[in-house]
C-alpha positions in Angstrom: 35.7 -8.5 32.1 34.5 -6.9 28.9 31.3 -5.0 28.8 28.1 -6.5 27.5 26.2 -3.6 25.5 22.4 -4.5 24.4 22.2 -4.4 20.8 19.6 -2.2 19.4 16.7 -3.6 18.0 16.8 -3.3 13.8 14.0 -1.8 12.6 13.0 -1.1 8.9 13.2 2.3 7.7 9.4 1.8 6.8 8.4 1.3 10.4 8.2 3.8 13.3 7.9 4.1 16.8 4.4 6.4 16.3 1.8 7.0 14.1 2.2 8.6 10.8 0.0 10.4 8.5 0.6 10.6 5.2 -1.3 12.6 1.8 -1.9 11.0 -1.1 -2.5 12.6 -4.6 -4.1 10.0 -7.3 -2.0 11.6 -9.9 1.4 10.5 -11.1 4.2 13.1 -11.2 5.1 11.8 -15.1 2.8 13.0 -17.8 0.9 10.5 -19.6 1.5 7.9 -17.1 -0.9 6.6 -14.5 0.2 6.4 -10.9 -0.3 8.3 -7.6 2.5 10.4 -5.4 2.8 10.0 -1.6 3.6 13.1 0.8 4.6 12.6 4.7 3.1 15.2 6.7 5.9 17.6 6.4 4.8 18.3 2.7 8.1 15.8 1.2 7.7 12.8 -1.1 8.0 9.6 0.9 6.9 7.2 -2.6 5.8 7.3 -6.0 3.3 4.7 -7.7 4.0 4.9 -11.7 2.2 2.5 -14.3 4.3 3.5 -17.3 1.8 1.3 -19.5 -1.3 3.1 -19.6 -3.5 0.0 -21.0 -2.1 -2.5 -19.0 -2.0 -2.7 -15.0 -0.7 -6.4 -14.2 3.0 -4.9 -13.2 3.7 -1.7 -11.0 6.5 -0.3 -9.0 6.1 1.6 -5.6 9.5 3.8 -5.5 11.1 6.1 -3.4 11.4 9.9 -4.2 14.7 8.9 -6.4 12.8 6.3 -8.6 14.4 3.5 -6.5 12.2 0.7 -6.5 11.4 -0.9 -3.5 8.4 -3.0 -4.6 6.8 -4.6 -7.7 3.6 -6.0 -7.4 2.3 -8.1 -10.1 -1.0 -9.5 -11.2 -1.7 -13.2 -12.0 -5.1 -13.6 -13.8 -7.1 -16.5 -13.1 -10.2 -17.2 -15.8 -10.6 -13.5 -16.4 -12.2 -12.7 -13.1 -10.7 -13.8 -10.5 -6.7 -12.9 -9.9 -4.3 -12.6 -7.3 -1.5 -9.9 -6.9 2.1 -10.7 -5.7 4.6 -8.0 -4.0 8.2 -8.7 -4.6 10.7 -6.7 -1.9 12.8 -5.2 -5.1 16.3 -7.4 -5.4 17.3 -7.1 -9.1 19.2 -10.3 -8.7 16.8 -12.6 -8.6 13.2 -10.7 -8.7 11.8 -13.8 -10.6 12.8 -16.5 -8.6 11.9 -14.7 -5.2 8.9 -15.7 -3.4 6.5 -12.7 -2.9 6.4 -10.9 0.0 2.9 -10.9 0.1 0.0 -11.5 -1.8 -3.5 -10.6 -2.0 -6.6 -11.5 -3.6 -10.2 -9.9 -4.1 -13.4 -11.2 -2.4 -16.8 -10.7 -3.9 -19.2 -8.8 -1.7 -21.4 -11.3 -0.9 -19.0 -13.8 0.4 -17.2 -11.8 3.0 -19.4 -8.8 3.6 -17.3 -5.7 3.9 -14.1 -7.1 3.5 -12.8 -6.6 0.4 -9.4 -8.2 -0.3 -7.8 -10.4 2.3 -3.7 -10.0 2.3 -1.2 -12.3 3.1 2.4 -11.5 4.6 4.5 -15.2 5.7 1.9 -16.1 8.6 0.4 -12.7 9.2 -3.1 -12.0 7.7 -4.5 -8.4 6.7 -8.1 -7.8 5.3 -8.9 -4.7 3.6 -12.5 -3.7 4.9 -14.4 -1.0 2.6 -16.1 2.0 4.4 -19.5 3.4 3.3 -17.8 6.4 1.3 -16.0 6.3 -2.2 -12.0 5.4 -1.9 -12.4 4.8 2.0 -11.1 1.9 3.5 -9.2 0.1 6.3 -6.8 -2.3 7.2 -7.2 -4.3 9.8 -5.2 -7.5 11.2 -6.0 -11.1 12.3 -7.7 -10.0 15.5 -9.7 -6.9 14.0 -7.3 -3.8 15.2 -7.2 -1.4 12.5 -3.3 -1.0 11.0 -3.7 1.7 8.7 -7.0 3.8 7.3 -7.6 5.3 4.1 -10.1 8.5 3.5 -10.7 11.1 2.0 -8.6 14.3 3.0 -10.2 17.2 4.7 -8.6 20.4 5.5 -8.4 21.4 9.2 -11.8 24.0 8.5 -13.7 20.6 7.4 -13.7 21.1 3.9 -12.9 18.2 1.9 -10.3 18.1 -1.0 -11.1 16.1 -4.2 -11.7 12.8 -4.5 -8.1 12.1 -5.5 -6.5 13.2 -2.5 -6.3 11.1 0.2 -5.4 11.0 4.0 -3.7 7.8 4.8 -3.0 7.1 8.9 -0.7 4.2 9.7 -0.5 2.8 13.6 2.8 2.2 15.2 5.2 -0.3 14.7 3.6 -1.1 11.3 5.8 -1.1 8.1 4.2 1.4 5.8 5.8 0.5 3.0 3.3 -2.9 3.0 0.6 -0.4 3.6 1.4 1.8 0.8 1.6 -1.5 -1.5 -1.8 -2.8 -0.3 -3.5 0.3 -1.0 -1.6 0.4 -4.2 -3.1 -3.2 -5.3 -6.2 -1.5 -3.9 -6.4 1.2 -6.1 -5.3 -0.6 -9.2 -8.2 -3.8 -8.3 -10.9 -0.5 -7.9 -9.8 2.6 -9.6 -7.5 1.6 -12.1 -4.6 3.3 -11.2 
């Protein structure tokens, strides 16, 4: 009788078993470019945001360390005001006939009090809640539970670091690569990245 072996669950790359912490720098690595670079918390470069076109934000790439891309997220403008941004997984085959991966779209402040953008992934809804202080936010899913938070970075003393650096915590079991792509759309809807 041949032996039966459980397969091993497969996960994404993007996605562990525990919680991660990552820094990130609102500067690009390229001169002259706008973007922002992406450190684990052993100090190496997980992802780089670049935005070769310095007056015009409506395409970016998230990429690995190597400058392979792994998502573009574009921008489709409706009457000026109000738009809508699509993340593509990166296939070079067919990156225009694809549907998105997810999208996500701004809320005024009025309508939805706190919550700033609401994301959609297939089924699975994420809303990006602003916190009282500048560049901190959080996401949190469908039932409320916080996926991933966004603040600014303090050094173990308590003294804060500059505006443009950034502590970013993701839970479990979450893919961070969607994180880093929603606060990616974030920055670029709020700080012009």
């Amino acid at each position: 009788m041949a032996k039966i072996f459980p397969q091993k669950p497969i996960f994404s790359p993007f996605m562990t078993f525990k919680g991660q912490t990552f820094t990130l720098w609102m500067k690009s690595l390229v001169c002259h470019t706008n973007g922002c670079t992406v450190f684990d918390s052993n100090g190496e470069i997980i992802y780089r945001v670049e935005n070769y076109g310095t007056k015009c934000n409506n395409e970016v790439h998230l990429m690995d360390l190597r400058g392979r891309v792994l998502v573009t997220i574009r921008r489709k403008t409706l009457l000026l005001v109000f738009g809508r941004w699509y993340g593509y997984r990166w296939n070079p085959a067919n990156i225009d006939k694809e549907k998105p991966w997810f999208q996500m779209k701004k809320y005024c402040g009025i309508c939805m009090g706190n919550s700033a953008c609401q994301v959609t992934v297939g089924f699975d809804k994420y809303w990006v809640v602003k916190l009282g202080r500048k560049a901190a936010f959080r996401i949190v899913d469908l039932d409320g539970d916080i996926v991933a938070e966004v603040k600014q970075k303090q050094l173990s003393s308590g003294i804060a670091l500059g505006y443009d650096v950034l502590t970013m915590i993701v839970e479990p079991h979450i893919d961070h690569c969607l994180i880093m792509a929603i606060v990616t759309v974030y920055g670029l809807i709020n700080y012009k990245m």
